[in-house]
C-alpha angles and dihedrals in degrees: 000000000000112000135163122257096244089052092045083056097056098040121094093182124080112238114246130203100210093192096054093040081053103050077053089050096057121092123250114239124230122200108236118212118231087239091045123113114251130186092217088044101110111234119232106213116186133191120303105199132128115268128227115260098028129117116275115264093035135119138179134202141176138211139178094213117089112264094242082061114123102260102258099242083219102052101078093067093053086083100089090251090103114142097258097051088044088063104042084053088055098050085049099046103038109072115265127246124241101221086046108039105050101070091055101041091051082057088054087048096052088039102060091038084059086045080048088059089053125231084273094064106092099217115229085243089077094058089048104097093022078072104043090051087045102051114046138134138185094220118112119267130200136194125220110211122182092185096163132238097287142357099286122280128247129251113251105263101211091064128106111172118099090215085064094050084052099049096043093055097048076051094059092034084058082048105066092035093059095034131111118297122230113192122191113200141185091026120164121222101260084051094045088057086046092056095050091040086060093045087057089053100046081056096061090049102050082047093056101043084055095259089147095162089039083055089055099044082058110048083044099055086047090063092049091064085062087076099057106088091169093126089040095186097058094054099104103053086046097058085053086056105045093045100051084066080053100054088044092056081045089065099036101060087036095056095042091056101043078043085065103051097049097073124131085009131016113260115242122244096241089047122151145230087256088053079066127099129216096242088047084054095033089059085038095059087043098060090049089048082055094051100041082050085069105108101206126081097226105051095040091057099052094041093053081044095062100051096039088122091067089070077082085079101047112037135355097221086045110095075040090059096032104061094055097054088043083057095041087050093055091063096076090056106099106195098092094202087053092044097047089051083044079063107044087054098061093050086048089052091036090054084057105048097023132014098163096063097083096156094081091039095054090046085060090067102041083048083049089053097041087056096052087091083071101063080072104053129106092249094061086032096048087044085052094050094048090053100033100239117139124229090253088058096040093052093050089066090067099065106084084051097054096032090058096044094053090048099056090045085046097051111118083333119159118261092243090064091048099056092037076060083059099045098050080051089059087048095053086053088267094298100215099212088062100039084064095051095056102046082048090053106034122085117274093229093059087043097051089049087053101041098122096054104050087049079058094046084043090055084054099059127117091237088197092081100032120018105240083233093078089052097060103045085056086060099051098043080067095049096053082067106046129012125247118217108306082233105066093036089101095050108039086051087051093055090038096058087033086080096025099067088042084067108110103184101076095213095058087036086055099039092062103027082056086065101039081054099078097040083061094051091047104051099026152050134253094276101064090044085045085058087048094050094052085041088051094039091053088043084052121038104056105101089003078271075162090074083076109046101052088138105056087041093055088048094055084053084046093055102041090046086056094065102023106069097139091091093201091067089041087055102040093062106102103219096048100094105037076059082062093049088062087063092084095146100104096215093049088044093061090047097052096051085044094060087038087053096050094050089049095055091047104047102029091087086165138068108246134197091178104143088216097059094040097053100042087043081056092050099053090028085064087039089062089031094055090043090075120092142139097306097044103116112236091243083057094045092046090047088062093043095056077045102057097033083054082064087041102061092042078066122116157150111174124217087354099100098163087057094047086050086051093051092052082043084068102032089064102050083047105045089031087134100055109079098192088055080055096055084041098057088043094063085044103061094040077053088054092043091054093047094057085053088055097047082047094042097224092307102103110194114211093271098056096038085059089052088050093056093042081057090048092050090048089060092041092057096045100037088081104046093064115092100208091099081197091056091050100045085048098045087047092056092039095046090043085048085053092043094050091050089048088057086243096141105173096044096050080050084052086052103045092043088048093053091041087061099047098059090089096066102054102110119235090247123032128180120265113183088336094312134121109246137178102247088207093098098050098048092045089055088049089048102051080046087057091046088053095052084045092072090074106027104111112230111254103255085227101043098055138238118338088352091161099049092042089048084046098049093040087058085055095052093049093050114116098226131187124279118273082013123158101186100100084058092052087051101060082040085053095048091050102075084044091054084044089047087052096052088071121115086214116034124236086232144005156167131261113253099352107109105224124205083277083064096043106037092020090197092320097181088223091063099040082054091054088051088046089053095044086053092045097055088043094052084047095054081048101057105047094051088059092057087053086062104085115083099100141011088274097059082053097062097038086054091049091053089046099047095049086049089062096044093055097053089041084054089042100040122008125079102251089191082085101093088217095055086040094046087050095045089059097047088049091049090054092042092056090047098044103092094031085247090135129092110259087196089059089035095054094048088042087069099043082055098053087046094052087052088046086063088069122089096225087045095045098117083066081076078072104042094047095050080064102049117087142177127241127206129227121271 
């Protein structure tokens, strides 16, 4: 840069031609041949394995970089020899272990015979709790124990003979049936499933300290309570507790046997009768001789039953013989509700051990259908009077039962079975227990293609026993998974709701009008759910019977939310918001517009302006907003707000900018308690300043300029009614940026003397994700940014030279700052390359159309000599509060640090051609050197750097400076 002597005189400051310092700056390119080496080429490793064939000891390897490459520190694990495979290899090679290996392997076991079943198959795991939440009482329960007069005694161990085992068990099983009874009485439910829950565990312990016989009482005494129905209602859940001591014994006595026969070597999965060897079937045999030894019907079923899969051990065709004559068995038992759950045990068990064998499986339900006479009879009726519980309730506790059982017939059966299913339930006058059942077992798809005739067979059900709403929800629950013809939808819809809205009692109404929901928003429009809706609110509201089916009300938003995701048409259905309106809970308010508000955001790709949407978005968008008070957590408060700027930022009106102010306008006055909307909408209007610059490119009419300002006024209102001081420093600076580049002069002034003024209330600590953070950081990092932003703000003609950077320095002086800070002192380092920056005659950077002090003072040598006198004072404030640092080893090093950093911005930015600045760079070079504080790896690049400038002819005089800059070692 050219400049006159008298101006280089004044000037402190070196001048810089930022063109030319940019074209060094650039980096040389070099050409790179295809075949060259690169750090950013990817590296193709192959295997390295010996080949077959090769010596031993050789390996070979290819790779397509060159072989002069850098080795790829990570190729070495792409191999296959990682640590990881290296080990697994090693578990596999090396033998097993028994005590190690059988538990997994029984895992493996359990594993591939649930893969046999298929995905498809819906374990019985899954209908579990369903059962126990569905089937509960407050009566009081007991439970009946015969535990024997001791724990079980031991065989003699000194005897051989298999007539003496025998005896000697018959022996122990007399024992238990002819022990001591224990009777717990007036248990509540929750006690009743502790107790079992204790017997399960006293199972396991008496398994594992080798009570073999104790283990059995127990698991014996458990399947008798399967025959007491006195609290009728509670039957089923019983039956999932109880079993579930069943299926453990189950495992236990599997898993000893096959234990058994893996030593010294597992035994395989597929194994056969001839892997087995003759202790492991001698103990086998025996187990089944215990069992067989069980006088009473009940007990002696359900424990052969659970360890039906042993027959493996003993004989191939046995599990094949043995489930005929288990079915056969459960026809002398004469309670139908304890037969039918026998039942369904053994085709739980039989899906297990042996899905193929069907036959049994499908004897089970003829034998089912065959028992429903008895329902009827004066035995069940005479049971029902005695314990109050009307036919409807009684027959709904056989549904897990039958709906188990049919699943498990239905499953991957043939169509022919299945409509031979329908049929037998014509011939039994269309028994509506067992109609549900089948539409809950059989496959949707069967169902769905069927849809028409069972509504017919659902007509033709007695309603007395089994509501016909049931039904129905059984059917659609089958429909909202396949699709029946696109011819009979109508109708099938019209006949469903036909019975549905006929439905008094609102919980039932709700419970069934929840599933035919989603069959009308998936094969219809807006019209038909907006039927539903006006059909659900007048079901509803009466009485606010909506205040207790929150539930099934949130799942038909839910659904319809699921297929409706173009929000014009949503909110175009008349009845959709007054639906809302039910949801008066305020926590479940909230909920619902929360879900409303993420499938919006997900599925709402576009802006939109449409006044529907808009309106009914407000609307939920205050709902959630109003919902927010004293007690809201902050990871709640800050959830709706994500939510609600989401909406925000959707928002838009295109070229209409007066409407979109307006909207934030709005939006303000409607989300004024959410701190993080505010900043939003903020950023939003400073967004919608800048895009009328660029439609104007940079050339406001009158009309625009006087936008631009309204926008500037907005921010300036809201700015200060946010509490983050840090928000509102940032949003200042940014707002006064956007103002400056808008040509908006006085306002950007407004915005930096507001933020200027500001700076003394930010606290010395701030919370930062509920921590208690130094705020110094982060002042120090706002207030380089508004030095920055100083460079082109123009001085006010009224306030004096550099008004903006003295206010901000003053505010400096006054902070109150932390002890043994340094901060105050980077501050003036960091003002001086923006006053150098200043003394230019051409800016390093600029704004269109906004004259900056170059353009004003254009090198004016009185105000290059009051930047001079501002660097000066600063310098000087530098510089004694370096000599102050020198009482410890810390202030050392701080002083170290401090005088390096001045160095630097003397080296970058002063003329060291003055003797005075070339004389203090040196002494700060020594004083940061003194101590050996200072980095020798920085140093030592700091003077390759000065020697490359000295090359120059314009930076010559460096070749002085650096012969007197050395480096001192540490001592």
């Amino acid at each position: 840069m050219n400049t006159s002597p008298a101006c280089c005189a004044n000037r402190r400051s070196r001048g810089r031609n930022y063109e030319a310092e940019l074209q060094r700056c650039h980096p040389e390119g070099l050409p790179v041949e295809f075949g060259d080496y690169h750090p950013l080429k990817p590296i193709m490793v192959t295997d390295t394995k010996t080949r077959r064939g090769a010596r031993k000891g050789s390996t070979s390897s290819s790779s397509s970089s060159s072989s002069s490459a850098p080795v790829d520190p990570l190729s070495s694990m792409l191999d296959g020899t990682d640590p990881l495979s290296m080990f697994a290899a090693t578990e596999t090679s090396a033998p097993a272990s028994h005590s190690s290996s059988v538990g997994d392997l029984g895992r493996k076991r359990r594993v591939k015979e649930e893969e046999a079943l298929g995905a498809d198959f819906e374990p019985w795991s899954t209908k579990r709790g369903e059962i126990l939440a569905r089937f509960t009482t407050t009566e009081k329960l007991s439970i009946n124990l015969c535990m024997g007069s001791d724990g079980g005694k031991a065989p003699n161990p000194g005897s051989s003979a298999v007539s003496e085992k025998v005896r000697t068990r018959l022996e122990e099983l007399d024992d238990l049936e002819e022990g001591s009874h224990r009777e717990l009485l007036n248990l509540s439910q929750q006690d009743y499933a502790n107790r079992i829950e204790e017997l399960n565990q006293s199972l396991k312990e008496a398994w594992s300290s080798d009570q073999k016989v104790k283990a059995l009482k127990i698991v014996i005494q458990c399947s008798k309570l399967l025959s007491d129905t006195s609290v009728i209602q509670f039957y089923p859940s019983k039956f999932v507790l109880i079993t579930d001591i069943l299926d453990t014994f189950g495992r236990l006595v599997y898993d000893r046997i096959w234990t058994m026969c893996s030593d010294p070597r597992p035994l395989p999965d597929s194994f056969t009768v001839e892997d087995v060897n003759d202790t492991a079937k001698e103990t086998c045999l025996n187990w089944f001789f215990k069992i067989a030894s069980i006088r009473e019907l009940l007990p002696r079923l359900y424990v052969e039953a659970a360890i039906l899969k042993c027959n493996r051990f003993l004989s191939k065709s046995g599990i094949q013989e043995t489930l005929p004559r288990l079915t056969a068995m459960i026809r002398g038992m004469g309670d139908p509700l304890v037969a039918a759950y026998a039942r369904a045990y053994l085709c739980r068990v039989g899906m297990e051990v042996a899905p193929h064998l069907k036959e049994s499986l499908n004897a089970n339900v003829f034998d089912l259908l065959a028992t429903f006479r008895q329902i009827s009879g004066d035995s069940v009726q005479k049971q029902l009077h005695l314990q109050k519980v009307e036919v409807p309730a009684y027959l709904t506790l056989y549904s897990p039962a039958i709906n188990w059982i049919l699943q498990c017939v239905a499953y991957r059966a043939p169509e022919p079975l299945l409509t031979e299913m329908m049929e037998r339930c014509k011939m039994m006058a269309n028994n509506a227990l067992l109609l549900n059942s089948i539409m809950r077992a059989f496959r949707p798809e069967f169902v769905a293609t069927r849809a028409t005739d069972f509504i017919g067979m659902i007509k033709d059900c007695d309603e007395s026993g089994f509501p016909k709403h049931l039904l129905y929800g059984s059917l659609g629950r089958s429909l909202a998974c396949a699709d029946p013809p696109e011819s009979e939808r109508l109708t099938i819809l019209n006949e469903a709701w036909k019975v549905i809205t006929k439905v008094r009692n609102p919980q039932d109404y709700m419970n069934c009008a929840e599933i035919w929901v989603e069959f009308t928003c998936r094969h219809f429009a807006k019209r038909e759910v907006n039927t539903v809706l006006a059909d659900i609110i007048k079901h509803m509201t009466p009485d606010r019977a909506f205040e207790e089916a929150y539930p099934q009300l949130q799942s038909v938003i839910r659904k319809i939310l699921t297929y409706f995701h173009d929000f014009s048409v949503l909110f175009s259905m008349e009845r959709f918001l007054p639906f809302l309106d039910m949801f008066q809970k305020d926590s479940v308010r909230v909920e619902v517009c929360k879900s409303i508000m993420e499938v919006f955001i997900k599925h709402q790709l576009e802006l939109t302006r449409d006044p529907v949407i808009l309106n009914a978005m407000l609307h939920i968008c205050k709902t959630m907003h109003d919902s927010v008070n004293a007690l809201t957590l902050e990871d709640e408060k800050r959830s709706l707000a994500l939510l609600i700027i989401s909406f925000i930022r959707m928002v838009s009106f295109g070229r209409d900018f007066e409407q979109q102010l307006s909207f934030c306008v709005e939006a303000r006055a409607t989300f004024c308690n959410l701190e993080p909307v505010l900043v939003q909408l903020i950023h939003t209007v400073n967004q919608l300043a800048m895009e009328t610059r660029m439609v104007m490119k940079g050339n406001h009419s009158r009309k625009t300029a006087a936008f631009v300002r309204a926008c500037a006024a907005y921010c300036f209102i809201t700015i200060p009614s946010l509490s983050s001081i840090f928000s509102r420093l940032h949003l200042y600076l940014l707002s006064g940026q956007v103002a400056l580049a808008n040509q908006c002069l006085s306002q950007a002034d407004a915005f930096l003397k507001a933020a200027v003024s500001v700076l003394p209330e930010v606290p010395r600590s701030i919370s930062v994700e509920g921590k208690l953070r130094s705020s110094e950081s982060f002042l120090l990092d706002f207030i380089n940014n508004f030095l920055a932003t100083l460079l082109v703000v123009p001085d006010h003609p009224e306030h004096g030279v550099l008004y903006l950077v003295r206010g901000l320095l003053n505010m400096v002086q006054d902070y109150t700052w932390e002890d043994n800070s340094d901060a105050k002192v980077r501050v003036y380092i960091s003002a001086l390359p923006l006053l150098a920056a200043m003394s230019q005659e051409t800016y390093l950077y600029s704004i269109p159309k906004v004259d900056s002090n170059e353009t004003l003072y254009g090198g004016d040598p009185k105000f290059v000599s009051e930047i001079n006198k501002l660097c000066e004072t600063l310098i000087g404030q530098i510089l004694d509060h370096l000599k102050t640092l020198t009482r410890d080893e810390q202030s050392v090093r701080r002083q170290s640090a401090l005088a390096f950093s001045l160095f630097g911005v003397l080296l970058a930015h002063g003329d060291l051609r003055n003797n005075k600045l070339s004389q203090l760079s040196i002494n700060l070079w020594n004083l940061s050197h003194k101590h050996g504080h200072c980095e020798t790896r920085i140093s030592i690049r700091t003077l390759e750097s000065i020697r490359h400038q000295a090359q120059r002819p314009d930076m010559a005089h460096l070749s002085d400076t650096i012969q007197r800059l050395a480096l001192q070692s540490r001592t």
